[in-house]
Structure formats: structure tokens, C-alpha cells
Backbone as a ProteinNet text record, in pm:
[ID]
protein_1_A
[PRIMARY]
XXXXXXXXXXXXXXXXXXXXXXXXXXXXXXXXXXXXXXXXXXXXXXXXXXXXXXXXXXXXXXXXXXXXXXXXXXXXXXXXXXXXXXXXXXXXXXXXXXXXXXXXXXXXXXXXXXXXXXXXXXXXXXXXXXXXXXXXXXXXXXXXXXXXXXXXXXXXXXXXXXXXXXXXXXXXXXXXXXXXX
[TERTIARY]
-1871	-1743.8	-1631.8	-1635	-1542.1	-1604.9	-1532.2	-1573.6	-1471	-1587.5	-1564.6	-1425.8	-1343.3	-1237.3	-1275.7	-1188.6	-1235.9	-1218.4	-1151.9	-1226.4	-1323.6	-1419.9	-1488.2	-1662.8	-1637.1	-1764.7	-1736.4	-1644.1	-1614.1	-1592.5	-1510	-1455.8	-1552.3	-1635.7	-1737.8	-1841.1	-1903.3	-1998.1	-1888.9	-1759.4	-1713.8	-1683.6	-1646.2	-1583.6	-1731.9	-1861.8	-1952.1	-2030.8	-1971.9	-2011.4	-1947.5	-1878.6	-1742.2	-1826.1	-1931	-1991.5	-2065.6	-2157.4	-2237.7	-2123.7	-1989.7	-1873.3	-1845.3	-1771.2	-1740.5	-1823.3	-1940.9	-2036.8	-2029.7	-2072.1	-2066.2	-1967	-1852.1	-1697.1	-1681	-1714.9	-1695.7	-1784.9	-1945.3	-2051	-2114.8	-2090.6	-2145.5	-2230.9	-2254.2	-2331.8	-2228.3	-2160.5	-2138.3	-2230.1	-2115.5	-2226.1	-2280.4	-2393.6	-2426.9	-2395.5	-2315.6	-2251.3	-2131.7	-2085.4	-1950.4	-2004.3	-2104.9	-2146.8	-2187.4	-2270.3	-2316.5	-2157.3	-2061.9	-1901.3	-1875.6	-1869.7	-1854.9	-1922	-2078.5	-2116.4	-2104.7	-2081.7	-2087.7	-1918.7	-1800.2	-1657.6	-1599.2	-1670.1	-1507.5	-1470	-1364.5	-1247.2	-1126.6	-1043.3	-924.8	-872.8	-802.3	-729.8	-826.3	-820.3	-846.7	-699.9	-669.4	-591.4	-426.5	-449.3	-360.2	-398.6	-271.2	-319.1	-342.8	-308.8	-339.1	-446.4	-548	-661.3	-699.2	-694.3	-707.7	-855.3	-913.1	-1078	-1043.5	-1057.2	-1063.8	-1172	-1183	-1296.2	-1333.9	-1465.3	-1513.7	-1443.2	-1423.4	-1384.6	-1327.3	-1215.8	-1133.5	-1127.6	-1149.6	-1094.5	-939.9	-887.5	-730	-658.6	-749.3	-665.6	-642.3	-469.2	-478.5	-529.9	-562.1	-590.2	-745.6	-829.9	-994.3	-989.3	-1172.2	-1127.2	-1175.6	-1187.6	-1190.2	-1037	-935.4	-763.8	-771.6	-799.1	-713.6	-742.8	-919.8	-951.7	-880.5	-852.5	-815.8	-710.8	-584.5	-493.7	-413.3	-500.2	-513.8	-529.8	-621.8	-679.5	-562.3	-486.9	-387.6	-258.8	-197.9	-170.4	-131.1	-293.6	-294.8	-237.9	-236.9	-181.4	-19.8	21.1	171.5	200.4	102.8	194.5	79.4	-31.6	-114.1	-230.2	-205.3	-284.3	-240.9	-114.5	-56.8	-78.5	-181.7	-187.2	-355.4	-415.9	-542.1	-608.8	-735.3	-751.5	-801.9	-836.1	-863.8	-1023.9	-1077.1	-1240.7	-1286	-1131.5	-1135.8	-1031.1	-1116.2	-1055.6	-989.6	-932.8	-886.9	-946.9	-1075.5	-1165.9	-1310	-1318.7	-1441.1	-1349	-1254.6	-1193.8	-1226.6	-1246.6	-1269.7	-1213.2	-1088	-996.4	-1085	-1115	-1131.9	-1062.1	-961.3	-833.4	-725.7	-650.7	-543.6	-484.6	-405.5	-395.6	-208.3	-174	-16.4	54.7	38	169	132.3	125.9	77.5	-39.6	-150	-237.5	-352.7	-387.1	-520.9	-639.3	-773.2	-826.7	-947.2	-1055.4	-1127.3	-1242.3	-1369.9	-1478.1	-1460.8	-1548.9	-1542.6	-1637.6	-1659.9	-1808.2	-1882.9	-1946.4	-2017.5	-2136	-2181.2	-2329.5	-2387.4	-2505.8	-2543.2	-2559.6	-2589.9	-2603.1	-2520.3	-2427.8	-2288	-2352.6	-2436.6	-2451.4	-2441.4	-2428.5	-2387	-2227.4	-2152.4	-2026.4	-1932.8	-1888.8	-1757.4	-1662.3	-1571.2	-1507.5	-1342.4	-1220	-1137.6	-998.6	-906.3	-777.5	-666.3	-514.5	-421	-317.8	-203.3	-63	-28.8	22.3	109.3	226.5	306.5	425.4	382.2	251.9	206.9	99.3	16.5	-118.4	-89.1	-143	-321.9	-457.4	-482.3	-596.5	-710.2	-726.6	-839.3	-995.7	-1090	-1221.4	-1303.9	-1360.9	-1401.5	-1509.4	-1658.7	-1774.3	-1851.3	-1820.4	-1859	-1846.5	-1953.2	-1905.5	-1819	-1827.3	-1718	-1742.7	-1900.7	-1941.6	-1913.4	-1863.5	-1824.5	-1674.6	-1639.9	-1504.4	-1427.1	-1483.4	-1451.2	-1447.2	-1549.6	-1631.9	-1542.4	-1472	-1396.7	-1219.4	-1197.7	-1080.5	-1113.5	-1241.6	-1266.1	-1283.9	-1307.6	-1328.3	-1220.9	-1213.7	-1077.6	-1079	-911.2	-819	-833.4	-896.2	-920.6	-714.9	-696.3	-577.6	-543.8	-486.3	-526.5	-427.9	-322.8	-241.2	-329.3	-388.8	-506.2	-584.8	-523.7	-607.6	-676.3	-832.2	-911	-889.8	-965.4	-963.8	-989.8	-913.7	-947.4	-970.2	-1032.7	-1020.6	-1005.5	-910.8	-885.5	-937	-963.3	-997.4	-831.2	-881.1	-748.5	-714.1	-808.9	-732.6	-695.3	-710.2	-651.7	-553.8	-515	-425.9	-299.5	-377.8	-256.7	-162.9	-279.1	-234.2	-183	-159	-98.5	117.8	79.1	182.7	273.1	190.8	262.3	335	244	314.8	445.2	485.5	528.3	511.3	409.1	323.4	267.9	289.6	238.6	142.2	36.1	-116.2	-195.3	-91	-152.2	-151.5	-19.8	-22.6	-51.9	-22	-14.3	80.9	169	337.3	438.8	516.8	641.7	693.5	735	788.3	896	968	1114.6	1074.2	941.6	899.9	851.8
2050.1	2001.2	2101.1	2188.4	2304.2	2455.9	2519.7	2639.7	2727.4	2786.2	2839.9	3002.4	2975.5	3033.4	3246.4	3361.7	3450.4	3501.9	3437.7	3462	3377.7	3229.9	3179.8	3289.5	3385.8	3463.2	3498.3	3572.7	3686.6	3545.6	3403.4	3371.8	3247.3	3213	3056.4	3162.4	3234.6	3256.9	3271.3	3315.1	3366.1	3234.4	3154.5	2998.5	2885.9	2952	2884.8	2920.9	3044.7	3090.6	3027.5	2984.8	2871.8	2746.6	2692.5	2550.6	2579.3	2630.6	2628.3	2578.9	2719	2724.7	2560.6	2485.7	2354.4	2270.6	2273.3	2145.8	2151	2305.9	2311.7	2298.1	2260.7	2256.2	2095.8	2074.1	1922.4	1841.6	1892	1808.1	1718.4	1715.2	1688.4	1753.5	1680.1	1752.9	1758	1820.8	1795.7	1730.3	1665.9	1602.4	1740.1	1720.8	1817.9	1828.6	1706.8	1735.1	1853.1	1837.4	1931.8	2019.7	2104.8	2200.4	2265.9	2172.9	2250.2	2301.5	2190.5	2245.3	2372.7	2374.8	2546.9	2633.1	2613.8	2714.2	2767.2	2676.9	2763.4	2788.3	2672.5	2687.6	2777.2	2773.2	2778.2	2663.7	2686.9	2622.9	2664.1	2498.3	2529.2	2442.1	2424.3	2332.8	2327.2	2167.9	2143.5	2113.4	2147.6	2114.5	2125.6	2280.3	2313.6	2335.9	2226.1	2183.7	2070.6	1975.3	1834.6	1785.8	1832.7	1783	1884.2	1888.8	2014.6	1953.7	2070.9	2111.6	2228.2	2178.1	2250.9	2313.8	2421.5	2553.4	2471	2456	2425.4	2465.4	2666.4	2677.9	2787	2867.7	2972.4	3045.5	3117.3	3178	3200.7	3238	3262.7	3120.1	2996.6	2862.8	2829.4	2741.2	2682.5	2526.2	2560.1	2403.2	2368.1	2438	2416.9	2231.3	2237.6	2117.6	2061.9	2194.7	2137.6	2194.3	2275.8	2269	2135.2	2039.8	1966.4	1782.6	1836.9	1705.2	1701.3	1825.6	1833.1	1824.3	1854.4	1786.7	1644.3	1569.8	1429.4	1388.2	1377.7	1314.7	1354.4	1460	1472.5	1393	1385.5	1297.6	1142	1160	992.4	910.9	907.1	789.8	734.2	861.9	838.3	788.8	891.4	869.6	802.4	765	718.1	569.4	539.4	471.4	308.4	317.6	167	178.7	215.6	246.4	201.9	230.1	214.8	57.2	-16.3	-81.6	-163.5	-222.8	-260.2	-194.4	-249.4	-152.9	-28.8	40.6	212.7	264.9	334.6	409	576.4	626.2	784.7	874.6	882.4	926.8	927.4	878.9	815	882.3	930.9	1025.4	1166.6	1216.2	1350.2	1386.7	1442.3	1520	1621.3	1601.8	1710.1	1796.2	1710.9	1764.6	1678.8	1720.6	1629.4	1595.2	1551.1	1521.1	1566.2	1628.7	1675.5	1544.7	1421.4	1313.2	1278.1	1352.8	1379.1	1250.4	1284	1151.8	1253.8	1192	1265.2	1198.6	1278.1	1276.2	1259.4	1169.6	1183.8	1175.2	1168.1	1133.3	987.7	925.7	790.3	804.5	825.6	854.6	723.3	677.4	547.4	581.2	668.7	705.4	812.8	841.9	972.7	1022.4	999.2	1073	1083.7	1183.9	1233.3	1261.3	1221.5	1206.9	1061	968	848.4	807.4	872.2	885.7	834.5	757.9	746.7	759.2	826.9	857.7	784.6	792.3	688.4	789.1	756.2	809.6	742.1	785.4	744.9	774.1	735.7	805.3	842.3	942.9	1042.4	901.9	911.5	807.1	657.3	617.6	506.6	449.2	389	310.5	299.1	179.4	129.6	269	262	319.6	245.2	329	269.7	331	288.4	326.4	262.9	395.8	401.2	410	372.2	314.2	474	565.1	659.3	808.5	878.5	953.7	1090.1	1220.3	1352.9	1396.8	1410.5	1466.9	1369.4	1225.6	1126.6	1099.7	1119.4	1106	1293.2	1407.1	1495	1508.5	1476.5	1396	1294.2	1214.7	1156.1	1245.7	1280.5	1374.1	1466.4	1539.2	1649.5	1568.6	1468.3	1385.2	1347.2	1401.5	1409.2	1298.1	1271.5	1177.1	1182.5	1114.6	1128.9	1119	1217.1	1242.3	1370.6	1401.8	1493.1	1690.7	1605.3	1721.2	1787.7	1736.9	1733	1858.5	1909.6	2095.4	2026	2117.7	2119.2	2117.6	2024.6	2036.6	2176.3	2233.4	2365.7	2408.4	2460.1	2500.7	2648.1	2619.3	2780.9	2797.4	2893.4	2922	2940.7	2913.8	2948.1	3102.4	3194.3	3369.5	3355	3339.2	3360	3262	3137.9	3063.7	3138.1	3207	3271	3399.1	3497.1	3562.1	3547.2	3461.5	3410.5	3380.5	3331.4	3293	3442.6	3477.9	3633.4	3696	3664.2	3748.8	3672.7	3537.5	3465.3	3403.1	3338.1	3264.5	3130.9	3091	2923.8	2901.7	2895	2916.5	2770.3	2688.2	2622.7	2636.6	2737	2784.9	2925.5	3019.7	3169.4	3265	3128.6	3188.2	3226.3	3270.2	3243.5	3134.3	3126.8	2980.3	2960.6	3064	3001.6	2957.1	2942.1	2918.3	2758.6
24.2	69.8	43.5	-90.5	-108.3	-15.4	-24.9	-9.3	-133.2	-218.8	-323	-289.2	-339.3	-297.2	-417.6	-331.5	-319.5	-499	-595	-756.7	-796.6	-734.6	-807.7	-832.5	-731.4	-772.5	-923.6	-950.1	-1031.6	-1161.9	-1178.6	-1241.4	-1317.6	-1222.4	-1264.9	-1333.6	-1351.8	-1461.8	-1575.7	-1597.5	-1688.3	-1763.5	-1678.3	-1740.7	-1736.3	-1716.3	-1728.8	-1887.3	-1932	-2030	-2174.8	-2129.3	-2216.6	-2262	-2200.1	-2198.1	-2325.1	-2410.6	-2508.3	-2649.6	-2616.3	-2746.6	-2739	-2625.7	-2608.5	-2646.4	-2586.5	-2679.1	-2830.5	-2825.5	-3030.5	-3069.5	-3050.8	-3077.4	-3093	-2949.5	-2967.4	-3037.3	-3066.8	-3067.2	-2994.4	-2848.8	-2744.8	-2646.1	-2544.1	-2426.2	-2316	-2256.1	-2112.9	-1988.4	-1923.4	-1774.5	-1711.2	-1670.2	-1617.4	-1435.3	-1422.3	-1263.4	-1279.5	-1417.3	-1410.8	-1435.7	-1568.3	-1529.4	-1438.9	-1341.4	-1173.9	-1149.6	-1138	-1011.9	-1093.5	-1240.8	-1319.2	-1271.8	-1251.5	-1232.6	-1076.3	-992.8	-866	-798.3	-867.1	-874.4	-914.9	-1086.8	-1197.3	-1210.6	-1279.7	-1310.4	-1186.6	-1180.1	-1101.2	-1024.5	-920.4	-823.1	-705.4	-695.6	-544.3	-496.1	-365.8	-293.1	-329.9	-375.8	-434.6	-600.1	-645.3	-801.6	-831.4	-697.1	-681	-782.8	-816.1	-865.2	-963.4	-1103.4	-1183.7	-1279.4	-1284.9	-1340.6	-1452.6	-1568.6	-1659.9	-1687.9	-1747.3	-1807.8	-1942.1	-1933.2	-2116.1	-2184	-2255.1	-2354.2	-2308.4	-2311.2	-2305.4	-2458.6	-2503.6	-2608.9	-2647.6	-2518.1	-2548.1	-2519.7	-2515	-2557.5	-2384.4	-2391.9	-2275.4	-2259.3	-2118.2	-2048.8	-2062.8	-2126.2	-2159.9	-2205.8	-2192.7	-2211.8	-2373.4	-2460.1	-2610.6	-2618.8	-2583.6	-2596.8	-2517.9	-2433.6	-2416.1	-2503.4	-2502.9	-2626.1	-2733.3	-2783.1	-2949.3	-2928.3	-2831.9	-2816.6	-2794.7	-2713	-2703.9	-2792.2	-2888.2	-3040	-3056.5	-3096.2	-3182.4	-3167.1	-3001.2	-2970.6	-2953.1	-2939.8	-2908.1	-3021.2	-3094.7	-3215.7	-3193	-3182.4	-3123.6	-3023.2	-2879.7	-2787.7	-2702.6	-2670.1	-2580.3	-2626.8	-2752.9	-2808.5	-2750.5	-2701.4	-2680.7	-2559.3	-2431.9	-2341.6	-2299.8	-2419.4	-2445.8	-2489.7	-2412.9	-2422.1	-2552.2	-2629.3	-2813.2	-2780.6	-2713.9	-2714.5	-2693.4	-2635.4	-2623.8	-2719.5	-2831.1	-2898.2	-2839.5	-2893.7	-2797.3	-2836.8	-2957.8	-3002.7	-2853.9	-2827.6	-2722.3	-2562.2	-2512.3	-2421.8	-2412.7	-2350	-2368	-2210	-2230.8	-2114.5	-2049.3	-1952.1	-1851.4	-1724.2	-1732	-1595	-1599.3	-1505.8	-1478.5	-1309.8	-1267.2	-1188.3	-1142.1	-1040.4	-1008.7	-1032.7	-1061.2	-1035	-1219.2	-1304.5	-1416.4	-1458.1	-1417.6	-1472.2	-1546.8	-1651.6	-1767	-1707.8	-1685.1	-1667.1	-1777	-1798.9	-1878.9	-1876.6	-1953.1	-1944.7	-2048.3	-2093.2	-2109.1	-2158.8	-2316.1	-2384.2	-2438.9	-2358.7	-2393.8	-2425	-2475.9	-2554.6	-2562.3	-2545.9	-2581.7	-2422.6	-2391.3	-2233.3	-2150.9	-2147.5	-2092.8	-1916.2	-1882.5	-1716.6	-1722.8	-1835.2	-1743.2	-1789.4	-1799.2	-1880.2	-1735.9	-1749	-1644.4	-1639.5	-1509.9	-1556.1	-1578.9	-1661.8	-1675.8	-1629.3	-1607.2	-1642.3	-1647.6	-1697.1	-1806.2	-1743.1	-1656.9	-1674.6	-1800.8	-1804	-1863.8	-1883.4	-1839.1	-1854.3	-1861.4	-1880.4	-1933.3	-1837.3	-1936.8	-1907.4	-1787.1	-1709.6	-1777.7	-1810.9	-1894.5	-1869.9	-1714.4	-1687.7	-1578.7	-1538.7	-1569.4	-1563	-1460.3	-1424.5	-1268.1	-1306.8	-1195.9	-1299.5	-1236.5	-1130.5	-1128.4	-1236	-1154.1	-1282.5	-1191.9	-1273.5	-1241.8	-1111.1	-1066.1	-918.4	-790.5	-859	-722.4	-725.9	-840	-901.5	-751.4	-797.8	-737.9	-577.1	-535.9	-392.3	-356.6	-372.5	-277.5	-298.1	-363.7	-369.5	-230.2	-278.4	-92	26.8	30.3	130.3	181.9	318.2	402.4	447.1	498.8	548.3	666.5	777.8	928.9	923.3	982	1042.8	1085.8	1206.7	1330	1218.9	1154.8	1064.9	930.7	867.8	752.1	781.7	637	635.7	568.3	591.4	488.8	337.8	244.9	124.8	109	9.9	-23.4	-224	-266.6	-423.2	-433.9	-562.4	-568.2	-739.4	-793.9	-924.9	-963.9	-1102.3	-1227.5	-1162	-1206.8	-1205.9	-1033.4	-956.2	-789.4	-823	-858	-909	-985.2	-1064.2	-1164	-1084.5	-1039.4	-938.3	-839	-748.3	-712.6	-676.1	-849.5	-893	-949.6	-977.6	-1063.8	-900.2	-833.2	-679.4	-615.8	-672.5	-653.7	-472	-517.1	-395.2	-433.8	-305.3	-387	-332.2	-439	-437.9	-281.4	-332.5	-189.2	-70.8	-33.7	81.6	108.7	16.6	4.4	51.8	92	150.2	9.2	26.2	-83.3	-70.8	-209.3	-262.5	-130.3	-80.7	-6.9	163.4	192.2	316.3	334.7
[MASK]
+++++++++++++++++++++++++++++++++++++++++++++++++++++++++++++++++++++++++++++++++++++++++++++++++++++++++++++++++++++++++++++++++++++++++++++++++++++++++++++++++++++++++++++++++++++

């Protein structure tokens, strides 16, 4: 449904190499649907930044998704816990992206087997939490799944580094125009 945009050659082994540090970090397994989108993606935006896919583990920090677990936990007590249902602790979340109208994205760790993990997410500016009984590869799959309407570009993904670059050129990565167009 994507077509892997012109850094995920160079950039998804590099951010696929991230997945071993993250499990041992977190003490988990990753789904192995998100590992497949790493390994043949990357990390990065669909449809712009509309839909953001974090890298397992970055070394230089960032939006990974043990920087964004260990951030949440840290978080949550303060600012997301009154948001959260009494049977979901913010321990049992594990952030994997986010969403442009600021919504957190998570996995939903209900046991040992992170392929049956579903996935949930949170406004930023407040609950409900809401859990969707699919998991990350159907969760992603209807995001690419176009809008029958005759104006409707293709879903498109771009990696983080063409993302970043991008921006340094001052171009807006969803279109590849300058910002003033």
C-alpha cells in the first residue's frame, strides 16, 4: 500500500538495527508486524507527518520508541494517568507514534505475546484512552487505505532522514514545495 520513499533503502536497516537495543531496554519483544514495516520502511511519516512510526532505538535519543516509553512512564503520573482507565495502568503502554492532531499512540501490553498486543491511543489534551482490538499492521492499513474521492493523492511515506532533509532545505516534506507555496 506504501511505496517506500527514496531514504527507506539507506535508512530501515539502520533503524532496524535499533530493535535488539529496544527490547533489551525495555524487556520486551516487539510485534513483529512493526518490525516487518522497519525493516522494509524505516521509521517515519505517512502522509506527510499525519501518522508518525517511531525507530526502536536511536542512540542520539529523540522520538524512538524506548525515548518515548520512558518518557510517558515518566509522565504519566502527572499528566496522563486521569485519562487512563482503573484496569490500565501507564506501565502496560508502550508508545510507538503519534498522530499530527497530537494523539499517542500505543501498544497495549496484555501479555507475553506482543503480536497479539492491541493497539490503544490517548489525546494529548485528554482521554479517553481508546483500544482498538486490532493490532499495528491493521491499525497502519487502514490509515493507507484511501478515501474514494476524485482530489485524494496517494498515501505516501517518507523516512525520518528525507523528512529531516527536507526540512533543513526548508520544504515541506509533504509536498516538496517551500513552505510559502
Amino acid at each position: 500500500m506504501l511505496t517506500p520513499c527514496r531514504q527507506s533503502s539507506e535508512g530501515a536497516p539502520h533503524d532496524l538495527a535499533g530493535t535488539a537495543e529496544a527490547e533489551r531496554r525495555l524487556g520486551i519483544r516487539l510485534p513483529s508486524d512493526y518490525i516487518a514495516f522497519i525493516e522494509t520502511y524505516g521509521a517515519g511519516g505517512i502522509d506527510g507527518d499525519a501518522l508518525w512510526i517511531s525507530p526502536p532505538y536511536r542512540e542520539s535519543g529523540g522520538d524512538s520508541v524506548v525515548d518515548m516509553a520512558e518518557l510517558f512512564w515518566e509522565q504519566a503520573p502527572e499528566s496522563y494517568s486521569r485519562w487512563l482507565p482503573p484496569e490500565v495502568s501507564a506501565d502496560r503502554l508502550l508508545r510507538w507514534g503519534f498522530v499530527e492532531d497530537g494523539t499517542h499512540l500505543f501498544w497495549l501490553m496484555t501479555g507475553d505475546d506482543s503480536d497479539t498486543w492491541p493497539i490503544a491511543d490517548l489525546y494529548e489534551d485528554g482521554g479517553p484512552l481508546t483500544i482498538h482490538k486490532d493490532g499495528f499492521a491493521t491499525y497502519v492499513q487502514h490509515w493507507c487505505t484511501p478515501t474514494p474521492s476524485p482530489t485524494k493523492e496517494p498515501v505516501q511515506f517518507i523516512h525520518w532522514r528525507e523528512y529531516d532533509h527536507l526540512m533543513e532545505q526548508g520544504l515541506n516534506p509533504a509536498t516538496g514545495l517551500p513552505w510559502n507555496h
